[in-house]
N, CA, C and O atoms as CSV, one atom per row, in Angstrom:
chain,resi,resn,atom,element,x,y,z
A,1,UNK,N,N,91.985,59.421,26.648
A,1,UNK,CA,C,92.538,59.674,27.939
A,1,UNK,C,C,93.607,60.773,27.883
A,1,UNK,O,O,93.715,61.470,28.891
A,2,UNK,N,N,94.543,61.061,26.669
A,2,UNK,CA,C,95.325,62.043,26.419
A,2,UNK,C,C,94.734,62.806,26.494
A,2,UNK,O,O,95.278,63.689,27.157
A,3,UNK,N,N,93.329,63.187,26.009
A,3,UNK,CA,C,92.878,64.523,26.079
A,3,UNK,C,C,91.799,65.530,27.481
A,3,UNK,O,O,91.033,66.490,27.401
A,4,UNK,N,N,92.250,64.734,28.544
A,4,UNK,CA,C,92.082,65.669,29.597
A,4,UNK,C,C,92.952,66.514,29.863
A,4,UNK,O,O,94.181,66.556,29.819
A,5,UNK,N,N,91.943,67.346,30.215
A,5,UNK,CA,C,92.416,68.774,31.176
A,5,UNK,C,C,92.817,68.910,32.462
A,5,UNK,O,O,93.521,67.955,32.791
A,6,UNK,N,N,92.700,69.493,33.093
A,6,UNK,CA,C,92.810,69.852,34.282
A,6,UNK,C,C,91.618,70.294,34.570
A,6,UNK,O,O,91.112,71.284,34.040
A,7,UNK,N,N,90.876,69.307,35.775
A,7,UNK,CA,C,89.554,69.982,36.680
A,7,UNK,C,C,88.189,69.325,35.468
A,7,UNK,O,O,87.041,69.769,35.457
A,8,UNK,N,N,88.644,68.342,34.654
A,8,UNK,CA,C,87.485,67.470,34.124
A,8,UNK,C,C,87.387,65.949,34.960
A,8,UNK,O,O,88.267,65.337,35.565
A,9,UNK,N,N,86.314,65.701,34.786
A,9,UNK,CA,C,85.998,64.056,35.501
A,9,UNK,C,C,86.116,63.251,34.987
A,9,UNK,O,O,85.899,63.445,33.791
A,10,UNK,N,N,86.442,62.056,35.285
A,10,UNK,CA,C,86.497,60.421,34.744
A,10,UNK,C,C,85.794,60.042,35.667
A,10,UNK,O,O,85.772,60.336,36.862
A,11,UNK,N,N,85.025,59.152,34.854
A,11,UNK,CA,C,83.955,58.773,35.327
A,11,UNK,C,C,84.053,56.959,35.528
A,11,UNK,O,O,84.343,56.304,34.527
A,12,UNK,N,N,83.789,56.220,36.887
A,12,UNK,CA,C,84.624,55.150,36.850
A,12,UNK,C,C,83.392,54.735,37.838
A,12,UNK,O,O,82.518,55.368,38.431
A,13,UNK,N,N,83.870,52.902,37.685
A,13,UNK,CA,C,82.759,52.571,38.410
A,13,UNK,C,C,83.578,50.990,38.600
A,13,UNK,O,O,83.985,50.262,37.695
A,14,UNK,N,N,83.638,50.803,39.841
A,14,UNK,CA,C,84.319,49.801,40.305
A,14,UNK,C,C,82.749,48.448,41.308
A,14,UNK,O,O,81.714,48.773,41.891
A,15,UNK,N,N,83.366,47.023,41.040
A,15,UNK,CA,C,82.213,46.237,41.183
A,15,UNK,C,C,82.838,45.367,42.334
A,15,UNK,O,O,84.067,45.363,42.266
A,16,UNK,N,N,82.468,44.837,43.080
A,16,UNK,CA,C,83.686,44.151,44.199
A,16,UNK,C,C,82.524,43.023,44.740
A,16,UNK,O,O,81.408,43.518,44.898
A,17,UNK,N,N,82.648,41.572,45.043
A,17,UNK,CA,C,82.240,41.285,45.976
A,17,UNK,C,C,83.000,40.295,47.134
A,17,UNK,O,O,84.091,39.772,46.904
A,18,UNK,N,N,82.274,40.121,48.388
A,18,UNK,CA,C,83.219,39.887,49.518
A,18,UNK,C,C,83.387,37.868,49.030
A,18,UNK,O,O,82.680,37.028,48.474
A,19,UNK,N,N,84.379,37.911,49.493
A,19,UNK,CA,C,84.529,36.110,48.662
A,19,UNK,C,C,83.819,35.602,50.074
A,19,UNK,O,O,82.788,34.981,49.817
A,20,UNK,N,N,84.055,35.684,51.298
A,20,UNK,CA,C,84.047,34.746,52.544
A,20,UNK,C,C,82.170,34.996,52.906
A,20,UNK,O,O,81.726,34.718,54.020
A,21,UNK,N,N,81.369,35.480,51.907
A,21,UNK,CA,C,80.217,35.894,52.195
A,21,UNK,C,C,79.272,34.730,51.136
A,21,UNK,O,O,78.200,34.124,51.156
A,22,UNK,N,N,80.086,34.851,50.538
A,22,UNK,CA,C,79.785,33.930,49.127
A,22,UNK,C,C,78.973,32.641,49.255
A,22,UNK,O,O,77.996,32.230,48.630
A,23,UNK,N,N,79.740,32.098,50.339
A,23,UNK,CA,C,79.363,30.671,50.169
A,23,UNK,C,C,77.882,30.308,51.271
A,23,UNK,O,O,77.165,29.317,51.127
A,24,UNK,N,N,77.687,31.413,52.375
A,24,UNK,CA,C,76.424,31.356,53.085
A,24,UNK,C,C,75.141,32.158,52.468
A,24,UNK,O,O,74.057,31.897,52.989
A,25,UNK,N,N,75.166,33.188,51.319
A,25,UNK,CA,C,74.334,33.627,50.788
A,25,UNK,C,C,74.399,32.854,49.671
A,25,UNK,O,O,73.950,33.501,48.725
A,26,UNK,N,N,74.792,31.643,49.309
A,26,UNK,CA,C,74.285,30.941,48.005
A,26,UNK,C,C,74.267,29.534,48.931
A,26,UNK,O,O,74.412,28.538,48.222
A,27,UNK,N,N,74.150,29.301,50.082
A,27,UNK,CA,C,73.797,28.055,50.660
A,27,UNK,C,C,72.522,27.890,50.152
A,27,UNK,O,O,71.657,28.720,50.432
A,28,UNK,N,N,72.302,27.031,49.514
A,28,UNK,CA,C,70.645,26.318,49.210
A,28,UNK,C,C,69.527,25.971,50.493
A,28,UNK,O,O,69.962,25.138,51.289
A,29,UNK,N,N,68.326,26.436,50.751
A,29,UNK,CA,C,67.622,26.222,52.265
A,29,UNK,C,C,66.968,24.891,51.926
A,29,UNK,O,O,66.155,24.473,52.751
A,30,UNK,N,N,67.196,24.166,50.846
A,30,UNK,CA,C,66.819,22.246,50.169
A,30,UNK,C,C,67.823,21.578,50.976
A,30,UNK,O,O,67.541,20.859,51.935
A,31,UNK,N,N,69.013,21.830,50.569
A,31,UNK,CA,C,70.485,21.874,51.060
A,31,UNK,C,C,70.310,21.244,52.689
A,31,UNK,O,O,70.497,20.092,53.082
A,32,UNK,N,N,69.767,22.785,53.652
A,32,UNK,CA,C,69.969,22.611,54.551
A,32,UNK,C,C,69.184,21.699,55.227
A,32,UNK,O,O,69.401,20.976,56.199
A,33,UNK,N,N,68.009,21.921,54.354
A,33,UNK,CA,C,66.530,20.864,55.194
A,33,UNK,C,C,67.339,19.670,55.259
A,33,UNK,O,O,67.737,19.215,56.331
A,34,UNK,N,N,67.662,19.006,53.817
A,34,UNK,CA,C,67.786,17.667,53.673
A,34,UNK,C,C,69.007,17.435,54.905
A,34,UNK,O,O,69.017,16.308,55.399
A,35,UNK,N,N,69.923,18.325,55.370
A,35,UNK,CA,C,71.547,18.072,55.964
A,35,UNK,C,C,70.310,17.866,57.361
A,35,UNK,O,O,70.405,16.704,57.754
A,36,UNK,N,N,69.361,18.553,58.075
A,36,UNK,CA,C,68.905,19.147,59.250
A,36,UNK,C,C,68.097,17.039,59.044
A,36,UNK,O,O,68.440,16.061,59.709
A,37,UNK,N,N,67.322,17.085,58.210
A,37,UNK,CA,C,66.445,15.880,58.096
A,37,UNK,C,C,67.620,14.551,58.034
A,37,UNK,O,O,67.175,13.559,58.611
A,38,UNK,N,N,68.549,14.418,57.645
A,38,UNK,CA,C,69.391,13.485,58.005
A,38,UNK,C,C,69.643,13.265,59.446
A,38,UNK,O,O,69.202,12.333,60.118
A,39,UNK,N,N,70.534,14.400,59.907
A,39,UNK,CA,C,70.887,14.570,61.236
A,39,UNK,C,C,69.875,13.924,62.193
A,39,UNK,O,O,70.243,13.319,63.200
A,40,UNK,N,N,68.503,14.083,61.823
A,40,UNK,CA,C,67.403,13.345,62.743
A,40,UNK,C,C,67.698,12.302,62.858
A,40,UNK,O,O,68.118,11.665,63.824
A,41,UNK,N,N,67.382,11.917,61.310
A,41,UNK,CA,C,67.164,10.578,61.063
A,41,UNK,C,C,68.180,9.565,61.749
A,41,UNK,O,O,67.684,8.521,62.174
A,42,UNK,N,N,69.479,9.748,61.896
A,42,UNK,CA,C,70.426,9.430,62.430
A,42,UNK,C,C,70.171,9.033,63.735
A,42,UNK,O,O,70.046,7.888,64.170
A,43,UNK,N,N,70.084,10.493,64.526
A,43,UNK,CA,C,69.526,10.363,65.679
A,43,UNK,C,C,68.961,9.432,66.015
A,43,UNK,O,O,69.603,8.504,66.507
A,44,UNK,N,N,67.299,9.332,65.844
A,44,UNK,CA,C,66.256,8.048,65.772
A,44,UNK,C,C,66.578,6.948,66.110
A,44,UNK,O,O,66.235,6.217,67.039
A,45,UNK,N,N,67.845,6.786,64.615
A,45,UNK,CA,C,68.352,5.368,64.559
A,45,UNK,C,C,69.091,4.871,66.146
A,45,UNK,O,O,68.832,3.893,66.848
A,46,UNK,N,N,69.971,5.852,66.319
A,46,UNK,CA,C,71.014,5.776,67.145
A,46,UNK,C,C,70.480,5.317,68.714
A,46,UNK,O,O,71.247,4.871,69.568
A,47,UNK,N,N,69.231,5.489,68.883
A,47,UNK,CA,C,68.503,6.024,69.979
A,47,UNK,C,C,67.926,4.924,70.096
A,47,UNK,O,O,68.138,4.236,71.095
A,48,UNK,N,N,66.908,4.436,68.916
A,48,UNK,CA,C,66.341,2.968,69.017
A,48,UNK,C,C,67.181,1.793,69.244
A,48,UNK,O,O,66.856,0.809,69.908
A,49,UNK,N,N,68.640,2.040,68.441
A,49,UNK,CA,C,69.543,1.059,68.735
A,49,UNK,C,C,69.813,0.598,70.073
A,49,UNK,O,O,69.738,-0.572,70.448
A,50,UNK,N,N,70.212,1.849,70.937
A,50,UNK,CA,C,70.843,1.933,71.922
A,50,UNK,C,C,69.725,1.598,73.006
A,50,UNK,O,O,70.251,1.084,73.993
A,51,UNK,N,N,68.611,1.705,73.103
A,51,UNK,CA,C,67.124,1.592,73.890
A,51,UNK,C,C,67.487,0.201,73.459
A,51,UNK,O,O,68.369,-0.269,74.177
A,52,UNK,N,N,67.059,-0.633,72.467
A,52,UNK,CA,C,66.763,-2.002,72.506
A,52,UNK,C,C,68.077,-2.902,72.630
A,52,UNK,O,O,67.984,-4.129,72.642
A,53,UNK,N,N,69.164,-2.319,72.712
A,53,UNK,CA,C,70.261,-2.697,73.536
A,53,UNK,C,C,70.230,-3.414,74.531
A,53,UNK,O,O,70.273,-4.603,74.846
A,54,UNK,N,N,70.100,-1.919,75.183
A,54,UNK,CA,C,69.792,-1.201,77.117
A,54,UNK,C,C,69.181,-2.239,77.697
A,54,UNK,O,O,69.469,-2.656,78.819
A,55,UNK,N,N,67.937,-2.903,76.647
A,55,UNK,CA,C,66.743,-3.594,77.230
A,55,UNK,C,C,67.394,-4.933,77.504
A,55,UNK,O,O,67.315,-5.389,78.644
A,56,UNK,N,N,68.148,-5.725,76.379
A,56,UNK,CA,C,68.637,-6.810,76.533
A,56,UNK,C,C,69.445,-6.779,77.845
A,56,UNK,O,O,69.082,-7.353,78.871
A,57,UNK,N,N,70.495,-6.107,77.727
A,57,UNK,CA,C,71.183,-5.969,78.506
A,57,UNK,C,C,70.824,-6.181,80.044
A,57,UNK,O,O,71.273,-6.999,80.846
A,58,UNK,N,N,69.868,-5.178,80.196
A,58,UNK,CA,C,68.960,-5.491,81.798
A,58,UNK,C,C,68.375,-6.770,81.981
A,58,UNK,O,O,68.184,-7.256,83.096
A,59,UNK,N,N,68.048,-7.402,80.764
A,59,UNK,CA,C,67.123,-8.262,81.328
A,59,UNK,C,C,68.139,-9.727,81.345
A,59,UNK,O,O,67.827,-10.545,82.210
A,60,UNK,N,N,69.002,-9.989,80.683
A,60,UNK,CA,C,70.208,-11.278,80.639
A,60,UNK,C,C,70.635,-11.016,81.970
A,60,UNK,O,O,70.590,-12.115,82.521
A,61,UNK,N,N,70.939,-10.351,82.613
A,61,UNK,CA,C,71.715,-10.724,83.631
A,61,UNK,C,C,70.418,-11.701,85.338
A,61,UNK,O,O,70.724,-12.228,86.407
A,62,UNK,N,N,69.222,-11.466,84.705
A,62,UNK,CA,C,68.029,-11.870,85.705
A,62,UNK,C,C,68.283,-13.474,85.973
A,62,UNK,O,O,68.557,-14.223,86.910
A,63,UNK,N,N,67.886,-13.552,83.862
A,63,UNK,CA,C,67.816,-14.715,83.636
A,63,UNK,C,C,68.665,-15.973,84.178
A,63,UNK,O,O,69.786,-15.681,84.596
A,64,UNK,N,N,68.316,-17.250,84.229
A,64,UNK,CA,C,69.015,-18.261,84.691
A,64,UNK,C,C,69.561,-18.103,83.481
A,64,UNK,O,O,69.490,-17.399,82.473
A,65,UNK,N,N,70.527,-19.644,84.264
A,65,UNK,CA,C,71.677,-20.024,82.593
A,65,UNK,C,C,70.757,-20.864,81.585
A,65,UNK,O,O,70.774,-20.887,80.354
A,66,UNK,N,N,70.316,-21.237,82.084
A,66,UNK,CA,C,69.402,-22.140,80.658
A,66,UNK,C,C,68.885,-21.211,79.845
A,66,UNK,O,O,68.909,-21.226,78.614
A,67,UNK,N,N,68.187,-20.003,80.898
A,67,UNK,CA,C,67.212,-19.037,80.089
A,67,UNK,C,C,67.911,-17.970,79.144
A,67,UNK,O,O,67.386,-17.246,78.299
A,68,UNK,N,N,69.425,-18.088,79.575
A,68,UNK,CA,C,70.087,-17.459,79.090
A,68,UNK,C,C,70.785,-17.343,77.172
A,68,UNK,O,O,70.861,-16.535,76.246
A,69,UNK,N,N,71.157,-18.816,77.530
A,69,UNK,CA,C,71.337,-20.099,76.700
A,69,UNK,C,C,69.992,-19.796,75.365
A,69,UNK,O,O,70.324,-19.345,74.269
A,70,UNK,N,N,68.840,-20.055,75.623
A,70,UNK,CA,C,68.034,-20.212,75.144
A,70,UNK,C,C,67.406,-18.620,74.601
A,70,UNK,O,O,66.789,-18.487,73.544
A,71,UNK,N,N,67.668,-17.641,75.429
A,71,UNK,CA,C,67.347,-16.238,74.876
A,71,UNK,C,C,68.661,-16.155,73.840
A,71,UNK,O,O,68.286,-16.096,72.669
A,72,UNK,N,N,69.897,-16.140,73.978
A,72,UNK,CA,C,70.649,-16.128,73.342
A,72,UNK,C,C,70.394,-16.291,71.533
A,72,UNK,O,O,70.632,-15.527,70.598
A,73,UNK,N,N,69.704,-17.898,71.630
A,73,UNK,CA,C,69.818,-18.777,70.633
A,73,UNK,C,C,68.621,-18.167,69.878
A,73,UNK,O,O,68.614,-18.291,68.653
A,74,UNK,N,N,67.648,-17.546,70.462
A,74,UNK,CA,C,66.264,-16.998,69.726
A,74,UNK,C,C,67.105,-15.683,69.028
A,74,UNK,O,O,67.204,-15.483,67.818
A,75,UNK,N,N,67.534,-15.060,69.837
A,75,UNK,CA,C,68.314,-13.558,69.285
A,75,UNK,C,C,69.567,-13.786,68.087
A,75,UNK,O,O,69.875,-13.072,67.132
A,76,UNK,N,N,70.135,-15.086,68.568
A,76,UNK,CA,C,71.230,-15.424,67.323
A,76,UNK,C,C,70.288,-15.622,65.986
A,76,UNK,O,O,70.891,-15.392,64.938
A,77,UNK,N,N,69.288,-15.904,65.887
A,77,UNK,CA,C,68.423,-16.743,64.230
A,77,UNK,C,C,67.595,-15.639,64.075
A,77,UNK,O,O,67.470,-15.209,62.928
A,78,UNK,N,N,66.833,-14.930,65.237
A,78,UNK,CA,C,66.431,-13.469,64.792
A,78,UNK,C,C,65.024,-14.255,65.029
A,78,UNK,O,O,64.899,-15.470,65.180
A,79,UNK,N,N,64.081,-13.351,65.026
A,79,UNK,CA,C,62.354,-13.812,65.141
A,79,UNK,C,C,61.768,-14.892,64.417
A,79,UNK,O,O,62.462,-15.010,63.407
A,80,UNK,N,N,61.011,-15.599,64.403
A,80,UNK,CA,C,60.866,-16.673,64.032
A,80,UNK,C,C,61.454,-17.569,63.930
A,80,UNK,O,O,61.437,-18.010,62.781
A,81,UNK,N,N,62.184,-18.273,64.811
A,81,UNK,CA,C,62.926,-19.361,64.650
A,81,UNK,C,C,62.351,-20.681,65.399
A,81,UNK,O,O,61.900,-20.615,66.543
A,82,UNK,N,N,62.401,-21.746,64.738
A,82,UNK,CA,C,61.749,-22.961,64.839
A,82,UNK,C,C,62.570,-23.676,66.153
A,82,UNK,O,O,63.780,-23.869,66.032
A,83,UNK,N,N,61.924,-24.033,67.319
A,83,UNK,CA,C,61.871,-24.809,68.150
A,83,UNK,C,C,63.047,-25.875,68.010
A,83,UNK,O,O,64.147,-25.744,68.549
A,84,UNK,N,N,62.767,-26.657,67.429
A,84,UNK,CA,C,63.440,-27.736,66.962
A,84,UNK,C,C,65.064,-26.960,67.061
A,84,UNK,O,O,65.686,-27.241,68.086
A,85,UNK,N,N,65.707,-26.088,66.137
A,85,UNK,CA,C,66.783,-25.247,66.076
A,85,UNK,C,C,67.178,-25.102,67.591
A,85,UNK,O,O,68.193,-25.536,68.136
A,86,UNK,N,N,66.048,-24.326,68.195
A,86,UNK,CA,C,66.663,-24.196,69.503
A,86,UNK,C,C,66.991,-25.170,70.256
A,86,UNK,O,O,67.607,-24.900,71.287
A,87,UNK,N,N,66.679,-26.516,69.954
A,87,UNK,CA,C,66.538,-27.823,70.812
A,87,UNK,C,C,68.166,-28.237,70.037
A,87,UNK,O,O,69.018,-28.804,70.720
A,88,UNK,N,N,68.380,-27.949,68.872
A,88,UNK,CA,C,69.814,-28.602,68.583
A,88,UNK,C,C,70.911,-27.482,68.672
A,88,UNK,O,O,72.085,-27.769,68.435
A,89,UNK,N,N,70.621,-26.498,68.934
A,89,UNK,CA,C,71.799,-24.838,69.574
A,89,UNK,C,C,72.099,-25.331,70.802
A,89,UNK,O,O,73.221,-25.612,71.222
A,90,UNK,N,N,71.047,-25.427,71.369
A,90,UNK,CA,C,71.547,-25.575,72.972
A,90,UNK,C,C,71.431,-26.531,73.555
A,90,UNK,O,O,71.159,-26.428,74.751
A,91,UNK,N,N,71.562,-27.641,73.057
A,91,UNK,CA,C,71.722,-29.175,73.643
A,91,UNK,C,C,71.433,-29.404,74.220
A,91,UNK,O,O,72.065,-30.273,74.820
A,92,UNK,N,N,70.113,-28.942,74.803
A,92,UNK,CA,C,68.975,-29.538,75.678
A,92,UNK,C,C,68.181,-30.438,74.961
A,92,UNK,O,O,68.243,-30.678,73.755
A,93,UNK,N,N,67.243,-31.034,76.007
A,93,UNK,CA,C,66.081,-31.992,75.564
A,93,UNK,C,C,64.941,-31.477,75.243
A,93,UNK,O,O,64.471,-30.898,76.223
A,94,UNK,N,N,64.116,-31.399,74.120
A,94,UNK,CA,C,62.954,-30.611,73.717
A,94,UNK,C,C,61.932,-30.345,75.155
A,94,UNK,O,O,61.567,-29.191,75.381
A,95,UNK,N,N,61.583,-31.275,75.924
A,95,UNK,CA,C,60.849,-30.905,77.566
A,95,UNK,C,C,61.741,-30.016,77.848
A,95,UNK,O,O,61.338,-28.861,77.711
A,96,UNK,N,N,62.996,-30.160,78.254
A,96,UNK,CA,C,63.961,-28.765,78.518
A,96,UNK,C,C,63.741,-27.838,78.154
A,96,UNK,O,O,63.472,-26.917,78.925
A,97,UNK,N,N,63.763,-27.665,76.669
A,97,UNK,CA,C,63.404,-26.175,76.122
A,97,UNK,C,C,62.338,-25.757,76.239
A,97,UNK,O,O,62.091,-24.561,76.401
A,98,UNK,N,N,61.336,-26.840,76.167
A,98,UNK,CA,C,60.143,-26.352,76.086
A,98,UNK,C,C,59.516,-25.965,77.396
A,98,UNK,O,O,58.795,-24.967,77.397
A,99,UNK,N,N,59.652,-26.447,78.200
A,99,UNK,CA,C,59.910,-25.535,79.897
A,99,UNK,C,C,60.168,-24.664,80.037
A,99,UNK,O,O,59.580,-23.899,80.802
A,100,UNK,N,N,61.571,-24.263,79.092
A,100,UNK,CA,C,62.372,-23.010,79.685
A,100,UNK,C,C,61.734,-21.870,78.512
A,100,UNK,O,O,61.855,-20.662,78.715
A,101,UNK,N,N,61.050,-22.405,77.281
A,101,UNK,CA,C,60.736,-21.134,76.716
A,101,UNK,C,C,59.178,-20.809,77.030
A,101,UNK,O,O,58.596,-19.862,76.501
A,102,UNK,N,N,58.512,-21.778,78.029
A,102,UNK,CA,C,57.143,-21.549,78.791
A,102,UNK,C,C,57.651,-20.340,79.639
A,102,UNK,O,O,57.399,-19.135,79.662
A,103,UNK,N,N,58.180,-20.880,80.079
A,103,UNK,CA,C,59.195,-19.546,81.339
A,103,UNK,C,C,59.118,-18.188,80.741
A,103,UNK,O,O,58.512,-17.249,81.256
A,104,UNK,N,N,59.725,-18.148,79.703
A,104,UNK,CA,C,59.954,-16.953,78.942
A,104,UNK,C,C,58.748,-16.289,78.915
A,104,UNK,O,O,58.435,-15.299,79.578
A,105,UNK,N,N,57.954,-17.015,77.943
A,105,UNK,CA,C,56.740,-16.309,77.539
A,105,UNK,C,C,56.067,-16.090,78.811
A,105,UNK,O,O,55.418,-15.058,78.638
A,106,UNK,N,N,55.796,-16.680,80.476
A,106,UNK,CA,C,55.057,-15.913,80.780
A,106,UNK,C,C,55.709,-14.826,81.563
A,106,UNK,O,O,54.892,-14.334,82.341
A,107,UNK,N,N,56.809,-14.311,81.633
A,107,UNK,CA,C,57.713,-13.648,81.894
A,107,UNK,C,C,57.677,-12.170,80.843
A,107,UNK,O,O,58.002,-11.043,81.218
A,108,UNK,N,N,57.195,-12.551,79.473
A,108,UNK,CA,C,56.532,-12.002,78.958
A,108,UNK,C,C,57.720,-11.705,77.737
A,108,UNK,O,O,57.341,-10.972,76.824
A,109,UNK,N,N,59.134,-12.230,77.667
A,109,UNK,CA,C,60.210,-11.780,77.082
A,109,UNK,C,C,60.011,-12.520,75.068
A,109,UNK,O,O,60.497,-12.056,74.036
A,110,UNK,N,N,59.177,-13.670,75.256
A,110,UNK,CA,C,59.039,-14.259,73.820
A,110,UNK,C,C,57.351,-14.615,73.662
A,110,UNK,O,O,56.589,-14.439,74.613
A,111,UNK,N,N,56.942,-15.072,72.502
A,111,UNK,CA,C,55.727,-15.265,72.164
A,111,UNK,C,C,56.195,-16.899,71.239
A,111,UNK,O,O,57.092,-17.111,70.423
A,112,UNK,N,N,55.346,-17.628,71.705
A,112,UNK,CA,C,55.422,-18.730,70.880
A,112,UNK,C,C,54.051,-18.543,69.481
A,112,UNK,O,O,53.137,-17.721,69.419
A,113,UNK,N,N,54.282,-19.242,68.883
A,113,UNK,CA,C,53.007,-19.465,67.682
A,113,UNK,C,C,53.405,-20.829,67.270
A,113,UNK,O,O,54.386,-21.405,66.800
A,114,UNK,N,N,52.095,-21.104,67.692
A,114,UNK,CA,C,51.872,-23.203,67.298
A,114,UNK,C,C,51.539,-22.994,65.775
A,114,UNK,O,O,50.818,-22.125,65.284
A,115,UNK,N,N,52.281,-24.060,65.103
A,115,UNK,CA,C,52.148,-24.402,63.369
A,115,UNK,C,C,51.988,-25.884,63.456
A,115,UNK,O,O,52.683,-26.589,64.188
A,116,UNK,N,N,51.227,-26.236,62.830
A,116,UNK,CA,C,51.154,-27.459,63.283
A,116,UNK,C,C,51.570,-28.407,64.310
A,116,UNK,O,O,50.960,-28.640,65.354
A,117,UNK,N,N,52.643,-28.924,63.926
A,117,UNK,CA,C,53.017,-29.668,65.653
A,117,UNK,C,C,54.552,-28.772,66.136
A,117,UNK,O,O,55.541,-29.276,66.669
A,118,UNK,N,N,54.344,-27.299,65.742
A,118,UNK,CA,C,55.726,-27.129,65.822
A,118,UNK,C,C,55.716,-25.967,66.112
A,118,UNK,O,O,54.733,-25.417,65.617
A,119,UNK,N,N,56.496,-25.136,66.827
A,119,UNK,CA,C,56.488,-24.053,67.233
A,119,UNK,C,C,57.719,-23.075,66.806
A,119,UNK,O,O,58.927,-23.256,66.653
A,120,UNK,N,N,56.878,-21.991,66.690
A,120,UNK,CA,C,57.598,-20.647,66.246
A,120,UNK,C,C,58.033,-19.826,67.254
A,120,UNK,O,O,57.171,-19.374,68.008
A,121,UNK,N,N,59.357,-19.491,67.459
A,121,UNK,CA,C,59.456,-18.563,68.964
A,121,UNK,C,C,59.978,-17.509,68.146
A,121,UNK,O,O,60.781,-17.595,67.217
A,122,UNK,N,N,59.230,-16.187,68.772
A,122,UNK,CA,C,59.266,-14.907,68.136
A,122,UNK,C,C,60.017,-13.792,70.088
A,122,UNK,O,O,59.619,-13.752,71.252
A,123,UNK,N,N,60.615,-13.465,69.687
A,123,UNK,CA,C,61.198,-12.278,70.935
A,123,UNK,C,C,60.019,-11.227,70.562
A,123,UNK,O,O,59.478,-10.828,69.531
A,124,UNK,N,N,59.881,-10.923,72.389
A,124,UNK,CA,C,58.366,-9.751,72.343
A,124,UNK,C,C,58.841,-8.541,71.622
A,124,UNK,O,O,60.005,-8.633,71.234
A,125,UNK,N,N,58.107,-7.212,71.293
A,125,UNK,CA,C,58.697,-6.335,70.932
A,125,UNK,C,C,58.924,-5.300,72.207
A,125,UNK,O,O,59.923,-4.622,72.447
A,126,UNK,N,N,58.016,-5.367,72.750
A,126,UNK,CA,C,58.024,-4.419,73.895
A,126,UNK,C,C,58.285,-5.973,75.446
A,126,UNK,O,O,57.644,-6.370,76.419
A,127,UNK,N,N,59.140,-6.192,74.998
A,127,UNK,CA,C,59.128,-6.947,76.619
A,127,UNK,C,C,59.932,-6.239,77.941
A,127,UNK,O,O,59.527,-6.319,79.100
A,128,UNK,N,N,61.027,-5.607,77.553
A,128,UNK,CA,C,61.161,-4.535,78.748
A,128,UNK,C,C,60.040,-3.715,79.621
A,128,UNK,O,O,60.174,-3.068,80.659
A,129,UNK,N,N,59.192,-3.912,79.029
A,129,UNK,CA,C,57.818,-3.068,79.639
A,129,UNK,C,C,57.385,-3.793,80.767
A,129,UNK,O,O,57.216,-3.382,81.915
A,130,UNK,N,N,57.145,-5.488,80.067
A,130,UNK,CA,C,56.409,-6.629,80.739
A,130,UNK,C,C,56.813,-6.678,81.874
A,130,UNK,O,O,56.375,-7.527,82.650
A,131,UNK,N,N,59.342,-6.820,81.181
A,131,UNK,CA,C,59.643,-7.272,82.950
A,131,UNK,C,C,59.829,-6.812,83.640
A,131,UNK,O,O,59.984,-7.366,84.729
């Protein structure tokens, strides 16, 4: 470097890159699918939740109090729940219940299934449609 002149070249070569550019040209497009495919999925959820909500919701306030009582007690144990259960939840008399969940089903809101001498009450899947 001491030995330049005057009116010779150095020859130089400078490398730079922008930092705030960095992080969207090395975003992964796996990355984004999977972030974009969550976000759905979420959605979906959020949507079905809130629909089979909606549905309850509309349809409890129709119902009598017994029927109420008794939809309640199917939705507290979840699908399949044995007769008998519902006859000692809601302190009715098995003719009681069994009246009031005839009601239901042709109303179209539950499905019974006979097991031997005993019955299975299942909530419809689509019964908002029915009522």
């Amino acid at each position: 470097m001491n030995d330049l002149k005057k009116g010779e070249r150095i020859d130089v070569s400078v490398a730079f890159e922008k930092i705030g550019d960095i992080i969207i040209s090395e975003f992964p497009i796996e990355f984004s699918i999977i972030i974009i495919i969550g976000i759905a999925a979420a959605i979906v959820v959020f949507y079905q939740f809130y629909w089979k909500n909606k549905s309850v919701k509309l349809i409890l306030p129709v119902l009598k109090k017994d029927e109420k009582i008794i939809f309640d007690t199917v939705m507290k144990h979840g699908n399949g729940v044995n007769q008998k259960i519902i006859v000692k939840d809601s302190g009715y008399s098995k003719a009681k219940v069994s009246k009031v969940l005839n009601s239901l089903k042709e109303r179209g809101l539950i499905k019974l299934e006979r097991i031997g001498r005993k019955n299975k009450v299942y909530i419809e899947k689509n019964f908002e449609k029915k009522a």
